[in-house]
N, C-alpha and C positions, 0 to 999 in steps of 0.2 A: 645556725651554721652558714648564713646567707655572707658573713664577712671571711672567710676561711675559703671559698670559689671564686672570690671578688677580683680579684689578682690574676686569679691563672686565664691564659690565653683561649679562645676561643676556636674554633674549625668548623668548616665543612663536615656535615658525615650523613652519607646513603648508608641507614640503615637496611634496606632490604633490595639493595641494587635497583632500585628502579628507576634510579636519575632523579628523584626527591630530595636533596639535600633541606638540612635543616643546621639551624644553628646550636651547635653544644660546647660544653663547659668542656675543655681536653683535662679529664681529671686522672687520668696519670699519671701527670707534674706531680714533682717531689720537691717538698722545700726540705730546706737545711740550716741549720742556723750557723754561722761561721764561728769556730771554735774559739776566736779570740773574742766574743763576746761570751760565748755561753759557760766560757771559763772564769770568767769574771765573776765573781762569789760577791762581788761589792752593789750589780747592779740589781740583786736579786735578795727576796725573801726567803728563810729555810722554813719550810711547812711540813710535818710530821703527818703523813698520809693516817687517819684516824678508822677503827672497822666502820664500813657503810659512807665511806669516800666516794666520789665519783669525780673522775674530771670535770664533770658538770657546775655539780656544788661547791668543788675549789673553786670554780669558776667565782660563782654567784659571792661568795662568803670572800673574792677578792676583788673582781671588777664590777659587782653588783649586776652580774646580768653570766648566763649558762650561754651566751652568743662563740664566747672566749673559751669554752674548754676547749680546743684544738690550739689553743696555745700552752697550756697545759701541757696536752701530750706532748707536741714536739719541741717542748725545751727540756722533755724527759724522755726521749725517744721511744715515745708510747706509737708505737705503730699500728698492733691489734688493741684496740679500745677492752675487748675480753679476757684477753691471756697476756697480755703484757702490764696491766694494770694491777693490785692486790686484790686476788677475791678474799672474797669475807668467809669467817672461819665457816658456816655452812655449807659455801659453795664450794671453798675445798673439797672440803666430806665427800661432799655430792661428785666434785671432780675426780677422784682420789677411789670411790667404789664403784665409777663406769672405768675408768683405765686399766683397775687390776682386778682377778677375780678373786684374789685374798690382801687386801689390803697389808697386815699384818706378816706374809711370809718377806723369805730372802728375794728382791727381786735382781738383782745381782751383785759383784766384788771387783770392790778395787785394790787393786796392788797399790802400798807405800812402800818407799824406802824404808827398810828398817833401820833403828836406832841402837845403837850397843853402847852402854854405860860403860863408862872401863875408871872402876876408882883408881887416883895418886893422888897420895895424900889427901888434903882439902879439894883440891880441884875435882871436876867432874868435867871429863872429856868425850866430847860424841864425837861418834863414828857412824857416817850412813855406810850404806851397802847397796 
């Protein structure tokens, strides 16, 4: 992860007020990739995220090195490396029976438009509501 902090600027920071400053990485900086490249569908590979992915291992299985999964995420706007990523069908599960206490009931309803068929002739006409 040492080339992903390389970049961002540096500060002062008194951790415990005591007039000690020390030198830190300002790792609140937020990169962004400017849309007119990362729209560009020509400068890039399509990779089909496979179960048991990690940004990591795209990593390794594309630039030969796990240094590079943070370019991974933020040319897929992976922010939480945990929940914005695909967990794998067990950690759903596991995800899915600490959220709800019956996984299986009504957890709530969405209202649609409904749809009204009204035959003439051949034609088939919709009507929302």
């Amino acid at each position: 992860m040492p080339q992903y902090f390389e970049t961002f600027p540096k500060r002062q920071y008194d951790i415990d007020n005591s007039g000690n400053t020390k030198i830190v990485t300002d790792i609140f900086r937020r990169l962004k990739v400017r849309d007119g490249i990362k729209n560009n569908l020509a400068l890039f590979a399509t990779y089909d995220v496979t179960p048991g992915d990690t940004p990591e291992s795209i990593s390794y299985k594309h630039f030969g090195s796990t240094d590079y999964f943070w370019v991974i995420c933020l040319m897929n706007d992976v922010t939480d490396r945990f929940y914005d990523w695909p967990l794998t069908d067990q950690a759903f599960e596991e995800y899915v029976k600490q959220k709800y206490d019956n996984p299986g009931a009504i957890h709530h309803y969405e209202k649609h438009n409904q749809v009204v068929y009204k035959q003439v002739t051949d034609q088939v006409i919709f009507h929302t509501r």
